[in-house]
C-alpha positions as CSV (number, residue, x, y, z in Angstrom):
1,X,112.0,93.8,104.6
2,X,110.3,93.5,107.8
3,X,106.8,93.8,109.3
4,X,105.5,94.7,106.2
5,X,101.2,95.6,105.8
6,X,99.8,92.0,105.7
7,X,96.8,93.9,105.7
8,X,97.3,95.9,102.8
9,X,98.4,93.9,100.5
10,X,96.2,95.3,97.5
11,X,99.2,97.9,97.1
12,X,101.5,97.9,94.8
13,X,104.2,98.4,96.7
14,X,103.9,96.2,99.3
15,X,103.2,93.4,96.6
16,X,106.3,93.8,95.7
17,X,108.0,93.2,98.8
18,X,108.4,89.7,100.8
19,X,105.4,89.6,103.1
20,X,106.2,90.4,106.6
21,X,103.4,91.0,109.3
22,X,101.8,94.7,111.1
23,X,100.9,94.5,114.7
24,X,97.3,94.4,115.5
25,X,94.7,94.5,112.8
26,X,93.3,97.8,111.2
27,X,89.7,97.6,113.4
28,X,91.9,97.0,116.2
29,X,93.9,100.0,116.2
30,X,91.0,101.6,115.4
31,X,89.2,100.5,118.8
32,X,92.2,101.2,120.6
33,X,92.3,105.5,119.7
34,X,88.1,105.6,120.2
35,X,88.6,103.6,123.6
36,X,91.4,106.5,124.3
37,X,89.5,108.8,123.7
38,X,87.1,108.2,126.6
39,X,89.9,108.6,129.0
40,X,91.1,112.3,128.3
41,X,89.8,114.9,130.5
42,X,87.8,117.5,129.2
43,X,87.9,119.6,126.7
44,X,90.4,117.4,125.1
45,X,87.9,114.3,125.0
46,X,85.1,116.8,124.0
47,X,87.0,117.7,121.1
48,X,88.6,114.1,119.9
49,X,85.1,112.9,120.6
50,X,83.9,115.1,118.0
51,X,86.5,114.4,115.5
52,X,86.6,110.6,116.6
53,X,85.7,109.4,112.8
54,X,88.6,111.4,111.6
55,X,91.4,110.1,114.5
56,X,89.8,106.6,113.6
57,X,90.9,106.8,109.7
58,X,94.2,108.5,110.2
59,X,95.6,106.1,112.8
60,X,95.8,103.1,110.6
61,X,97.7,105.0,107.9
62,X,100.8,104.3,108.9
63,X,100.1,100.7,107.8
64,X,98.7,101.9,104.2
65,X,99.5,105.4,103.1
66,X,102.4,105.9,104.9
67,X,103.9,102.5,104.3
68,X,103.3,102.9,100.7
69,X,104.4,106.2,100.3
70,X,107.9,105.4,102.5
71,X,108.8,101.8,102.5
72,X,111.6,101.4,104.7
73,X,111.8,104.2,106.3
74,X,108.3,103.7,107.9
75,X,108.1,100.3,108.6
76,X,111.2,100.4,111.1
77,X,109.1,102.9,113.4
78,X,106.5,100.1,114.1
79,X,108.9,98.2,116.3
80,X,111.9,97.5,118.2
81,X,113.4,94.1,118.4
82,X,114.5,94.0,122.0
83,X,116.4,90.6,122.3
84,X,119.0,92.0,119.8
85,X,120.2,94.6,122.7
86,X,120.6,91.7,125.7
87,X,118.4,91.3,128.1
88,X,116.3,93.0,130.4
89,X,116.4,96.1,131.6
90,X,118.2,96.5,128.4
91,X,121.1,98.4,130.5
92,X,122.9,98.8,127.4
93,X,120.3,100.4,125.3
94,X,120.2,104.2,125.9
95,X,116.8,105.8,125.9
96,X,117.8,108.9,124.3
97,X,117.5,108.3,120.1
98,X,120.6,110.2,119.8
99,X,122.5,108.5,122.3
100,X,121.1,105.0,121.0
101,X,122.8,106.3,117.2
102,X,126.0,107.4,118.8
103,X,126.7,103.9,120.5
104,X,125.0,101.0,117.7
105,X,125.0,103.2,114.8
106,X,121.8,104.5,112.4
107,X,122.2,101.1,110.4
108,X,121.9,99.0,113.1
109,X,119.1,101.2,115.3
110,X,116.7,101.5,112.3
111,X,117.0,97.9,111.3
112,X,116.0,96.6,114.3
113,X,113.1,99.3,114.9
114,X,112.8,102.4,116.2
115,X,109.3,102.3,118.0
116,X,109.8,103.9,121.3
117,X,112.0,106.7,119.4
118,X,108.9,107.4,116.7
119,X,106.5,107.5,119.9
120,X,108.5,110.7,121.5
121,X,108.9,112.3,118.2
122,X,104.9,112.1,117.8
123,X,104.6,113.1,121.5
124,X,106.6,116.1,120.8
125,X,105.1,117.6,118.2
126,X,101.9,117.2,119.7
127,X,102.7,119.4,122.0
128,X,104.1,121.9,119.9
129,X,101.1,121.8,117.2
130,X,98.4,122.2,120.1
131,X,100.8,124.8,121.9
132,X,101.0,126.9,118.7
133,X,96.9,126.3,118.1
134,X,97.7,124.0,114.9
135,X,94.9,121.7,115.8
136,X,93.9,120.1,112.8
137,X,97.6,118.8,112.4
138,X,97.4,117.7,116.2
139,X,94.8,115.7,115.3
140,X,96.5,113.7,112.9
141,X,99.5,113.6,114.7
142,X,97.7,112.2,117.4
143,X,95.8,109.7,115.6
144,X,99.5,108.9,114.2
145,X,100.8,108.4,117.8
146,X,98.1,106.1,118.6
147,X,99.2,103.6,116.0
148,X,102.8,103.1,117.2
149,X,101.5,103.4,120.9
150,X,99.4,99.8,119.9
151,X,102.1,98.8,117.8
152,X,104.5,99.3,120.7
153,X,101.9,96.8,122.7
154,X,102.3,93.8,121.3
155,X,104.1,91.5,121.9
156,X,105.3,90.1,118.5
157,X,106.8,93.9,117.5
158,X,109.0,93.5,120.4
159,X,111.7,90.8,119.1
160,X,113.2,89.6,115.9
161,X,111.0,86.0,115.8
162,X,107.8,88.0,115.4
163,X,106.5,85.7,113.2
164,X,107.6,82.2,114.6
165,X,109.7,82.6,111.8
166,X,113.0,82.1,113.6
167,X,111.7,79.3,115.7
168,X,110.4,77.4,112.7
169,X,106.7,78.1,113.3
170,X,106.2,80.8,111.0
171,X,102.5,82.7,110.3
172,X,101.9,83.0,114.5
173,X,101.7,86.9,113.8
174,X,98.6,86.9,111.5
175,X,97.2,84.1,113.1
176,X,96.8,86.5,116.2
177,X,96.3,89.4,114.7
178,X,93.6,88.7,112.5
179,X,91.8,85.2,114.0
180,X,92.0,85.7,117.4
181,X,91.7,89.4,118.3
182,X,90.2,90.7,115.1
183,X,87.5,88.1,114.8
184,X,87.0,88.8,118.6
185,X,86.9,92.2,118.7
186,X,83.5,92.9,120.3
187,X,84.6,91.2,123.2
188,X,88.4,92.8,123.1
189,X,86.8,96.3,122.9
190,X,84.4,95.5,125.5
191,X,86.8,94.5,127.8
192,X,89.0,97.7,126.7
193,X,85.9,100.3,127.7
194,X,85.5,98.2,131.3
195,X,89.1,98.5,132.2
196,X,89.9,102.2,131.0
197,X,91.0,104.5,133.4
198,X,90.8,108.6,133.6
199,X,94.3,109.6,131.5
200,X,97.3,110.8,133.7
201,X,100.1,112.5,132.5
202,X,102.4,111.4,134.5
203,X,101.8,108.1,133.2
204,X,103.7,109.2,130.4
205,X,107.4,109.5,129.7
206,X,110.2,107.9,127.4
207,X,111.2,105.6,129.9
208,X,107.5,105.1,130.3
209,X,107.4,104.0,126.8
210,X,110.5,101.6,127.1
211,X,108.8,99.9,129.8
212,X,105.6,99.1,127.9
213,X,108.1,97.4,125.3
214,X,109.9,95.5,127.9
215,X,106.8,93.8,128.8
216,X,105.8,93.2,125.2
217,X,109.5,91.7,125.2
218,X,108.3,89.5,128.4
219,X,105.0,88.5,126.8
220,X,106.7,87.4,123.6
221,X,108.0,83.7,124.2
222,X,104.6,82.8,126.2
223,X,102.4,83.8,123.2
224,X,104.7,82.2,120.5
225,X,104.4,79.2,122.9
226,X,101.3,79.4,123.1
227,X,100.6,79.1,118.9
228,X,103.1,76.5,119.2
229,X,101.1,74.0,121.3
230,X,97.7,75.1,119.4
231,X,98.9,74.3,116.0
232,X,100.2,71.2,117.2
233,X,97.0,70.4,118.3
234,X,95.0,71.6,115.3
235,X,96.0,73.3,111.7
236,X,97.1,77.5,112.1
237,X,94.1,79.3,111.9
238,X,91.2,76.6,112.6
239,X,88.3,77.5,114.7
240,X,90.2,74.9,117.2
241,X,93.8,76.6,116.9
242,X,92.0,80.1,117.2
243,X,90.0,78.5,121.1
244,X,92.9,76.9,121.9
245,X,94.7,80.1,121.8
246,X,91.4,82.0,123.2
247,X,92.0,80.2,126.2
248,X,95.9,80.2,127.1
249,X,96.5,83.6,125.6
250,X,93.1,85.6,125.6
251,X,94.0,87.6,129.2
252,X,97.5,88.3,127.8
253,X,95.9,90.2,124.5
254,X,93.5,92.2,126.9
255,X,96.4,92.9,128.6
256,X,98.2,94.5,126.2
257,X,95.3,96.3,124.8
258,X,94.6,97.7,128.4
259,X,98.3,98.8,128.4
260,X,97.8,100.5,124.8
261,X,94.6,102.7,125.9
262,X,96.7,103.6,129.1
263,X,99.9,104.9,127.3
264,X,97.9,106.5,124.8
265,X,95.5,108.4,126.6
266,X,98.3,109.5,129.2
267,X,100.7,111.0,125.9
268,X,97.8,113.0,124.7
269,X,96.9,114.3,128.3
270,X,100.9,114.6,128.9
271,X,100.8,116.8,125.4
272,X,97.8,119.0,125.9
273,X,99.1,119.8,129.6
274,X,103.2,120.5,128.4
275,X,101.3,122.8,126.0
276,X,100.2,124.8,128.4
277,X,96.1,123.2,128.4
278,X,95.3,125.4,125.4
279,X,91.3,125.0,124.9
280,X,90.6,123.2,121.5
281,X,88.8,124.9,119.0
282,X,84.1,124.6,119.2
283,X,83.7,121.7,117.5
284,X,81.6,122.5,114.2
């Protein structure tokens, strides 16, 4: 089993699983759907601002509630391991779910992750929940998008060695994950509110989506490389490995945090607007 809640791993289930790695950490995809929240336009962001506790819990479910309640069948929407389809653009790869299951297969899809598919779905019922008024579901579904929009970010979620594993330097994911962005977070998050942007909703479309994996496909080898040369320098994990790192790979994490905010503010904005801007409820 893949990818599979290093952060959770009080629950039963996943104990009993081989350990596999999440994306970013839990306070990370927290910051990520409160720093989204500042880009919407109002009322939206009136309203998520008002319900921001609430988006913050739900959005790291899918790495403990969800995970535990569904196994499998969640942990393959948390990424998409790119360098089993080619190359890029990924030609070969349609960008329609249905298309991608008539040409590979549903085995072969879902085991090597169905991220950008499990964005669109969210996407779309956003817009049908807010459309039909259902805005305590939107809420959650939102907060729900916003997971696999950061998971979608990063790097390590984008091919099969996400771990180092399959290069023979496994534990690179945690060590980023939790070390270097989690311990750093202030600075991560600050860096997050000084680059966000007002939301656009044309910034977001499938093919949108598929583009913000292709550069987490891109950014793969030089942050594996990266943990490569630090740990050969100093043991995984060490305040040494985790400067080391800081300095050859710090701008690359902002980077991709930057991108998450972006693509996450734009599907909410995209949502609210195909539903026809319907004004949230007074918040109480």
């Amino acid at each position: 089993m893949r990818r599979w809640a290093c952060g959770v791993s009080s629950l039963a289930v996943v104990m009993a699983l081989p350990a596999t790695s999440d994306a970013w950490g839990l306070a990370t995809h927290r910051a990520v759907v409160e720093t989204s929240i500042e880009t919407l336009a109002e009322p939206l962001r009136g309203y998520f601002r008002a319900h921001r506790e609430e988006l913050s819990d739900w959005t790291v479910e899918p790495d403990t509630v969800l995970k535990e309640r569904y196994g499998r069948t969640e942990a393959v929407k948390h990424f998409i391991d790119l360098d089993l389809y080619g190359s890029p653009p990924f030609a070969g790869l349609p960008r329609s779910f249905r298309a991608a299951l008539r040409r590979f297969g549903r085995e072969v899809v879902e085991g090597r992750g169905t991220a950008p598919w499990t964005i669109e779905q969210k996407h779309a019922r956003l817009v049908g929940e807010m459309r039909s008024g259902q805005w305590r579901a939107a809420l959650r579904t939102a907060a729900y998008a916003g997971h696999y929009v950061a998971d979608a970010t990063m790097p390590l979620h984008a091919v099969s060695d996400y771990d180092g594993q399959k290069s023979g330097h496994p534990g690179a994911h945690k060590a980023v994950e939790r070390d270097l962005v989690d311990a750093r977070l202030g600075g991560y998050r600050r860096a997050m509110r000084a680059a966000a942007k007002p939301a656009s909703a044309a910034g977001y479309s499938i093919y949108r989506v598929f583009e913000v994996c292709t550069e987490s496909f891109t950014a793969a080898p030089q942050l594996l490389a990266a943990d490569r040369e630090a740990r050969a320098a100093s043991p995984l994990g060490s305040p040494e490995y985790v400067e080391r790192m800081d300095r050859t790979s710090g701008k690359l994490v902002a980077s991709r945090l930057d991108r998450a905010v972006e693509l996450l503010g734009a599907l909410w904005q995209s949502a609210w607007e195909e539903a026809g801007r319907p004004p949230p409820p007074r918040a109480q």
